[in-house]
C-alpha positions in Angstrom: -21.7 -40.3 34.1 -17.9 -39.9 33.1 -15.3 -41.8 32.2 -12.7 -40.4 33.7 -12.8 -37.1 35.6 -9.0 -35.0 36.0 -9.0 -33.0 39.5 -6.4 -30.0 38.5 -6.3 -28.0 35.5 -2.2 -27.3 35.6 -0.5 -28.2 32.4 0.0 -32.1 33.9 -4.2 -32.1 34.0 -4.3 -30.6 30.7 -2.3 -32.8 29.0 -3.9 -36.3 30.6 -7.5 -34.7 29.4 -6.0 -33.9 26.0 -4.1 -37.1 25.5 -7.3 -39.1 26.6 -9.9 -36.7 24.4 -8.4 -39.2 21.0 -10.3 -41.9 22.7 -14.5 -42.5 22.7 -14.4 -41.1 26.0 -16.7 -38.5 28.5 -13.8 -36.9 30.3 -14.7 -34.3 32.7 -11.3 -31.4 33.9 -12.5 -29.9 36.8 -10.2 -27.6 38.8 -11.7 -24.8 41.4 -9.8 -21.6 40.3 -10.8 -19.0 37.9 -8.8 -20.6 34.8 -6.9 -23.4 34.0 -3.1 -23.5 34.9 -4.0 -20.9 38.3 -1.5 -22.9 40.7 2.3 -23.9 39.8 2.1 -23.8 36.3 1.2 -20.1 36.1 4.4 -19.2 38.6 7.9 -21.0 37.1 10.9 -20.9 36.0 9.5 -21.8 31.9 12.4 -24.0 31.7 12.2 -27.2 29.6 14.9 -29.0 31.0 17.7 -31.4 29.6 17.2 -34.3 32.4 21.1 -34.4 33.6 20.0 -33.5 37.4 17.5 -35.6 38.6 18.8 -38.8 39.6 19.4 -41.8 37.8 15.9 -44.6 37.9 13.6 -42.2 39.5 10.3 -40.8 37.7 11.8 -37.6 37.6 14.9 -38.8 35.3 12.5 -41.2 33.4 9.9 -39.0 31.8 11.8 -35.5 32.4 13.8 -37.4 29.5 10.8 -38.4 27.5 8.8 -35.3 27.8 11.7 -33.5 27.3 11.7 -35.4 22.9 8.0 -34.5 22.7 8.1 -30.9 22.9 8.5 -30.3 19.0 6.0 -32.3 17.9 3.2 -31.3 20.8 4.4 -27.3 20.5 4.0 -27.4 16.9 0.1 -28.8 17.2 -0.7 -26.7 19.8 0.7 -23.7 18.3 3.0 -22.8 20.9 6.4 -21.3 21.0 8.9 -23.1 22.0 13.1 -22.2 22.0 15.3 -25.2 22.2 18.5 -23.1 22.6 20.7 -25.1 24.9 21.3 -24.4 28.8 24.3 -23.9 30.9 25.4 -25.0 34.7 28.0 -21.9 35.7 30.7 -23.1 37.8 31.6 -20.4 39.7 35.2 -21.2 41.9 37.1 -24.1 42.4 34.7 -26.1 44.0 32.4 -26.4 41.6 34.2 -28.5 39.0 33.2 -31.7 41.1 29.6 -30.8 40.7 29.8 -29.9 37.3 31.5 -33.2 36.6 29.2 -35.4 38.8 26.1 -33.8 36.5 27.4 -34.2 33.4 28.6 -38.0 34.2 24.9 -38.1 35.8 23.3 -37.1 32.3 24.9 -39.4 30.6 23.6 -42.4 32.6 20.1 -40.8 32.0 20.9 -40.8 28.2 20.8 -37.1 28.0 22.0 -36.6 24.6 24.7 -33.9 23.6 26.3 -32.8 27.3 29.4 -31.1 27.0 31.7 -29.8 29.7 33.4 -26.2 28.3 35.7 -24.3 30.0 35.2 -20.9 32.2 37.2 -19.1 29.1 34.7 -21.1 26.5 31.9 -20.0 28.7 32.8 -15.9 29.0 33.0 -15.8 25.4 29.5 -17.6 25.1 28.2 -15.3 27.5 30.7 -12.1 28.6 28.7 -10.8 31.4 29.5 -13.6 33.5 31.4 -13.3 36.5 35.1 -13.2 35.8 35.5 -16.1 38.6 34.0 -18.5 35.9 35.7 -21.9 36.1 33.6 -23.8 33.4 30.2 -25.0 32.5 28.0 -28.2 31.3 26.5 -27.1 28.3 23.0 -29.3 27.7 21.6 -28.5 24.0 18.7 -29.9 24.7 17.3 -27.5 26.8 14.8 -24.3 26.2 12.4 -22.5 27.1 8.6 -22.1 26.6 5.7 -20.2 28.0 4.2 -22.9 30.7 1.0 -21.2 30.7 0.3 -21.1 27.1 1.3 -24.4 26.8 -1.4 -25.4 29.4 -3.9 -23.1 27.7 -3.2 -24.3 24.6 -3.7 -28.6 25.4 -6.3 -27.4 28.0 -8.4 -25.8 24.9 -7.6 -28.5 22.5 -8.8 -31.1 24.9 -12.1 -28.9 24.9 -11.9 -28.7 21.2 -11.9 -32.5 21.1 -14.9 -32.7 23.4 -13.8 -32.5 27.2 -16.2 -31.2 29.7 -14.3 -28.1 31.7 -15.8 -26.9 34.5 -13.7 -23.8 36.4 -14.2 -22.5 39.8 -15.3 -26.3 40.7 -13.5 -27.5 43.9 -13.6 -30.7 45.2 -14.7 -31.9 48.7 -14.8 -35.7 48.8 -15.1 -38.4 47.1 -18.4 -40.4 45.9 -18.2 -44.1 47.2 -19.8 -47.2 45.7 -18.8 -50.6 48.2 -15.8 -48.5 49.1 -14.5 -48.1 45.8 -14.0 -44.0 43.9 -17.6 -43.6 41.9 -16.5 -40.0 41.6 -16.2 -36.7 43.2 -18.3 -34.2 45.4 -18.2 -30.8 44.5 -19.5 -27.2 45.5 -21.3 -27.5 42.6 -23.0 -31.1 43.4 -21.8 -34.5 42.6 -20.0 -36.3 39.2 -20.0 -39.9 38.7 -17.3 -41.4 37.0 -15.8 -44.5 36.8 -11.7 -43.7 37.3 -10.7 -40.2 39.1 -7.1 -38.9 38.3 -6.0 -36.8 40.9 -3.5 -34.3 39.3 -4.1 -31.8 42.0 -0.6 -30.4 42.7 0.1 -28.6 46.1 -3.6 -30.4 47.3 -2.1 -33.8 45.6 -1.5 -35.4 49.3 -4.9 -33.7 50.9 -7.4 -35.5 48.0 -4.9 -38.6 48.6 -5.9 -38.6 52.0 -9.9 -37.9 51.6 -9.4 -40.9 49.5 -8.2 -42.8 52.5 -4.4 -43.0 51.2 -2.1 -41.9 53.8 1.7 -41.4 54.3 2.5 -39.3 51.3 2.9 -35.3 52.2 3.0 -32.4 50.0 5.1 -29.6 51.6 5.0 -26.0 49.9 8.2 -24.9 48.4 8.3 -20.9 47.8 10.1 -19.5 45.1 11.5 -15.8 44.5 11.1 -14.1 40.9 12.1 -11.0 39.6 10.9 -10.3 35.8 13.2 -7.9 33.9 12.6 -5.5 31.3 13.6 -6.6 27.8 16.4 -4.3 27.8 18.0 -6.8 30.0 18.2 -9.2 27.2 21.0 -7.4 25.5 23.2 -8.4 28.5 21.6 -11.9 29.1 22.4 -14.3 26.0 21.4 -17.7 27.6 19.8 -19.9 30.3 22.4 -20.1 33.2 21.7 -22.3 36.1 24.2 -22.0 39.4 25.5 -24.9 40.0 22.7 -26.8 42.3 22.1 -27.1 45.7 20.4 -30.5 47.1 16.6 -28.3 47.4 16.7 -26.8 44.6 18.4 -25.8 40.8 19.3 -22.1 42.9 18.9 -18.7 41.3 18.8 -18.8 37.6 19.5 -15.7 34.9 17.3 -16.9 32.5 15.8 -15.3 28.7 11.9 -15.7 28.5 10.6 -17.0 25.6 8.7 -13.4 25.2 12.1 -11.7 25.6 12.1 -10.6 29.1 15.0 -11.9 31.8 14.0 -14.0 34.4 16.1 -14.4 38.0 15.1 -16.7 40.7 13.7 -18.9 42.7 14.8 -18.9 46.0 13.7 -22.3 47.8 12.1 -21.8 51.4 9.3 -24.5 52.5 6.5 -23.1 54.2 3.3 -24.4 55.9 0.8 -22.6 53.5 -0.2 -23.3 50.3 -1.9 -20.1 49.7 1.1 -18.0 50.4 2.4 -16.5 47.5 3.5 -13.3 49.3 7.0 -11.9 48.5 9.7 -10.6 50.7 12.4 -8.1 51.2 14.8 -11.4 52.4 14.2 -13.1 49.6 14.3 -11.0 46.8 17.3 -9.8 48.2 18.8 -13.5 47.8 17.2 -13.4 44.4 19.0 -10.7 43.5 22.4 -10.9 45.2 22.1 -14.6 43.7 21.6 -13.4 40.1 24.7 -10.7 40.7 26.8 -13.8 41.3 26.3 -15.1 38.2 25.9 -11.9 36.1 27.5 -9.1 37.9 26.2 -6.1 35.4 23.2 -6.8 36.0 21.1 -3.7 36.5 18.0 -3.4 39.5 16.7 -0.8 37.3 15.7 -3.2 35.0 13.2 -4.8 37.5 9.4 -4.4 36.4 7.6 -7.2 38.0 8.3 -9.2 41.4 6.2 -12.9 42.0 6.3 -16.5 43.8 5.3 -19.2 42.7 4.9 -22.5 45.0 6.1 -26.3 44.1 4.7 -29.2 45.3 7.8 -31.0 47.1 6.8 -34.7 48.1 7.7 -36.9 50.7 9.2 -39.1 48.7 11.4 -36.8 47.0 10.1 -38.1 43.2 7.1 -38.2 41.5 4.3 -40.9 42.9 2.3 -42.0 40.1 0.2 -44.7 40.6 -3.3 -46.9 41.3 -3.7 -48.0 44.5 -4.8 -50.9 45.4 -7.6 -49.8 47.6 -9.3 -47.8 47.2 -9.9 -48.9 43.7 -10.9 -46.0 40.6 -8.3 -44.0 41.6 -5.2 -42.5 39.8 -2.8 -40.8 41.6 -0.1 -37.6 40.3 1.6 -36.1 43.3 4.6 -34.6 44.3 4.9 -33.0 40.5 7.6 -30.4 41.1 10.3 -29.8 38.7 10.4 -31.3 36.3 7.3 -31.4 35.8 6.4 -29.0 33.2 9.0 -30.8 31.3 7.6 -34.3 31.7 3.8 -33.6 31.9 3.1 -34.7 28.4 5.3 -37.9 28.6 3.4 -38.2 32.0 -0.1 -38.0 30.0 0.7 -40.4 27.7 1.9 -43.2 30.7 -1.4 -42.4 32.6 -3.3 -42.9 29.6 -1.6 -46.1 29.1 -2.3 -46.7 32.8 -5.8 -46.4 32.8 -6.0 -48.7 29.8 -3.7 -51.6 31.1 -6.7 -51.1 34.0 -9.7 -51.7 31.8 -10.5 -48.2 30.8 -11.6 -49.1 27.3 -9.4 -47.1 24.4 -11.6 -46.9 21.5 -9.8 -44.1 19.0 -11.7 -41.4 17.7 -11.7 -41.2 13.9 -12.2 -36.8 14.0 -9.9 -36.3 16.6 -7.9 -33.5 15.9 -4.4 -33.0 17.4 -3.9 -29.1 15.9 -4.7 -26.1 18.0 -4.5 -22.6 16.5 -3.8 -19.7 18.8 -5.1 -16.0 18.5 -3.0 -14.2 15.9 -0.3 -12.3 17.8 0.2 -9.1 16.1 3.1 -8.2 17.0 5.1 -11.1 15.7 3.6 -10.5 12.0 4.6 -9.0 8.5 3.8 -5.8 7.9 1.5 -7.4 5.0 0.0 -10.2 7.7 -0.7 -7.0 9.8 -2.8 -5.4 6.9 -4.4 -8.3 5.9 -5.6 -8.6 9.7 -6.6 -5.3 10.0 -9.1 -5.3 6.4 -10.4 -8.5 7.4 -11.1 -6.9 11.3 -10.5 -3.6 11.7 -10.3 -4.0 15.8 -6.8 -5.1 15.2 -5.9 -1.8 13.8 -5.9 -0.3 17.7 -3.6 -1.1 19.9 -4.4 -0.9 23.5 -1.1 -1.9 25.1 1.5 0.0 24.1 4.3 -2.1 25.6 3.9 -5.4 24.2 1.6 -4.0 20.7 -1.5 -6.1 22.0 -4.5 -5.2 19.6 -8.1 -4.9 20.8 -8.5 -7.8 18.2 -6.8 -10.3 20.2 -8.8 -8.9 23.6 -12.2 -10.0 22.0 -10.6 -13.3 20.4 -9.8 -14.1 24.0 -13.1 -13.2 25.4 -14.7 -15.1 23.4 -11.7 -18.5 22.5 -12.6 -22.1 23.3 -11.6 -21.1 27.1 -12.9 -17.8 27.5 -10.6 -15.4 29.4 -12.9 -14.3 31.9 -10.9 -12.3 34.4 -8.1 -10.1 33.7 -5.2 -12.6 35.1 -6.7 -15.0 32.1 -6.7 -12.6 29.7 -3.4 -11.4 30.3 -1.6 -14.6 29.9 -3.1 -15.3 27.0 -2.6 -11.9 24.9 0.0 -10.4 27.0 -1.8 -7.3 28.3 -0.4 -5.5 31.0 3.1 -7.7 30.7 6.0 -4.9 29.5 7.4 -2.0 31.3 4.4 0.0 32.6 2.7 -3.2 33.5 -1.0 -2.1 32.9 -0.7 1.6 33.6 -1.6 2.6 30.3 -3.7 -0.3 29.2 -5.7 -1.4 32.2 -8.6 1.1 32.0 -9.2 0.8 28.2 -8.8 -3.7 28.7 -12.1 -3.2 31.4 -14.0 -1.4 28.7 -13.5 -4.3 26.3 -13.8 -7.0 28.8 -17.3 -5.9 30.0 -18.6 -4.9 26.9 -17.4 -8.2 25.1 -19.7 -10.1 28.1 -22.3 -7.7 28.9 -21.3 -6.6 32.6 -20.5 -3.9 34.4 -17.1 -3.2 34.7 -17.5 -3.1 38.2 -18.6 -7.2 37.9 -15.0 -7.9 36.6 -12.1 -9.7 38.7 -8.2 -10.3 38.3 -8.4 -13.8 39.2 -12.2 -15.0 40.2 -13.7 -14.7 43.5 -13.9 -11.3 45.1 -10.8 -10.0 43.6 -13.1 -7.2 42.1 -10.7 -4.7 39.7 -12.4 -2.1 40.6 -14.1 -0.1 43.8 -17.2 -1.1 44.9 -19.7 1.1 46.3 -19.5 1.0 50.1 -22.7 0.0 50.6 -22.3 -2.4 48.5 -19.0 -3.8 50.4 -20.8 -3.2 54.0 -23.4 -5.5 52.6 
């Protein structure tokens, strides 16, 4: 019997289990991928944004705003890097100065704190591979960038740390009942009893909503384009440099990654499928040509990885959070698109508050600890942190990707951290295997040897993201059978 169980693992699920794991509570995070943060958070744009575009009273404003303060304070316990550096909304042409005015005059009546309008000549000099046809920017210091996965990871394992039940590859399929009120969930793994269910489900928000006899509220799939540049692109690319924005979506971004990389996209298409995550000639073609608008030297050569990533876009056009009346036990996330990485620990903290306005009892837990520490990453250390690493574990002394200087000392901390990394997708957001210029070419064979000799399998057991996404051939036999 739970307290509360989360349905979705995303960094908006991880942070409601981590905010609530300070409280004498039995919190069950159940989500039914391979790893936590699988759906939107793995596939994003990494921005943290300022808070000047969404519109003025909605969720969106409100807690893009307040998540937006927290991420100091909640990067620094959870060990995460975070870059506030400040983003930028080109103008590009004439007609752009209304929009760039209407944002900035919007920001302020959010209380976004520091907007500045600059001209197209202050903007070239901030950044001189823009486009010569320039005509200014809003400058929001307040912005940056993070990794969303490790910060999902990282409040995901510090919720474990602080006693959450996780339970991976755990999908839900109804709803337990008790006089018509949510007792707790069905599962392909049998039923859990609890006595409030947060959905937190993300592109499946508005089918659990409806399971749960709420209807009205749709979640329609929006697609979105990336290309990931080689860190030679970063010489050229300075800073995070929205287009100005179109009424679906923030358009194709040039944008630094916190690892060093150069980020361009997403295009904005709604689709029918939530599974599709395919990409396509049309639309990293509008990536691209999108990007060139903006940065015009910018090189295809420098392309190493192509992705898409899908956002939740809601009826309603803002974030529903909420307990329904009826059926009662139920909390409700949905439509969490942008910007929701941004607001998802501001949103913890209101659900939290939520549940306990409710009658969910909030009894604080004198050993709760608030600070996660992540796997050394050797690369980012002193020469005499490096040696000091390597006496004390001598598996830190080889590296087995080349590209990115990930040691076979971080592979086995990841096999074996609070979340183990248990396919090869897992483990390469956590350590960054696979992630530079060869993309795995080098690394891949020697990263299965580790992997199934750190758990004990055959090499032909392991997958890239759960399921039957083996890594390797399987003897046909095997296949047939």
């Amino acid at each position: 019997m739970y307290d509360v169980i989360i349905i979705g693992a995303g960094v908006v699920g991880a942070h409601i289990a981590r905010a609530l794991s300070r409280y004498r509570l039995q919190v069950l995070l159940l989500d039914k991928a391979a790893d936590v943060g699988e759906g939107t958070t793995k596939a994003n744009t990494a921005i943290v944004h300022a808070g000047y575009d969404a519109k003025p009273g909605t969720n969106k404003a409100r807690f893009n705003l307040a998540g937006n303060a927290l991420f100091e304070t909640v990067c620094g316990e959870l060990d995460v890097e975070f870059d506030r550096c400040g983003t930028y909304v080109v103008g590009v042409g004439e007609e752009d100065r209304a929009t760039l005015q209407s944002l900035y005059q919007r920001g302020k009546e959010n209380g976004v704190p520091g907007l500045e309008l600059i001209s197209g000549e202050e903007m070239r000099r901030r950044e001189p591979g823009l486009t010569e046809q320039t005509v200014g920017a809003l400058f929001a210091p307040t912005g940056g960038i993070v990794d969303p996965f490790a910060l999902c990871y990282a409040a995901a394992e510090n919720a474990v740390e602080n006693g959450v039940h996780l339970l991976l590859e755990t999908e839900v399929h109804g709803f337990l009942r008790v006089n018509g009120d949510i007792a707790g969930v069905r599962t392909n793994r049998g039923p859990f009893r609890s006595r409030w269910v947060v959905i937190a489900a993300g592109l499946w928000a508005d089918d659990l909503m409806r399971a749960a006899g709420l209807e009205g509220f749709t979640i329609t799939p929006r697609k979105g384009e990336y290309f990931v540049l080689d860190r030679e692109a970063r010489a050229e690319v300075r800073n995070v440099l929205f287009p100005c924005p179109t009424p679906v979506s923030k358009g194709i971004l040039v944008t630094p990654t916190i690892h060093g990389n150069v980020m361009l996209g997403p295009t904005a298409e709604d689709i029918g499928d939530k599974e599709n995550l395919s990409t396509t000639a049309e639309g990293l073609n509008e990536v691209m040509t999108g990007a060139l608008r903006l940065m015009p030297n910018l090189s295809p050569r420098w392309i190493i990885r192509s992705f898409t990533g899908l956002r939740a876009a809601g009826s309603t056009g803002d974030f529903v959070i909420e307990i329904p009346d009826q059926p009662k036990g139920l909390l409700v996330l949905a439509g969490i698109e942008s910007p929701g990485l941004t607001a998802s620990p501001a949103l913890a903290e209101h659900v939290v508050s939520m549940l306990g306005e409710a009658g969910l009892p909030l009894d604080r837990r004198p050993d709760y600890n608030p600070i996660r520490r992540g796997i050394p990453r050797f690369s980012h250390l002193s020469r005499e942190e490096q040696e000091a690493l390597i006496a004390a574990d001598e598996r830190y002394g080889r590296v087995i990707c080349r590209c990115e200087t990930v040691t076979e000392g971080e592979i086995v901390a990841a096999c074996h951290g609070p979340i183990p990394a248990r396919t090869y997708d897992a483990l390469k957001r956590r350590t960054r295997i696979g992630t530079g210029r060869c993309q795995g070419a080098f690394d891949t064979p020697l990263v299965l040897e580790i992997m199934a000799r750190e758990y004990g399998i055959s090499p032909l057991e392991l997958t890239k993201r759960g399921g039957a996404s083996f890594m390797l051939a399987r003897p046909t036999k095997e296949v047939a059978g």
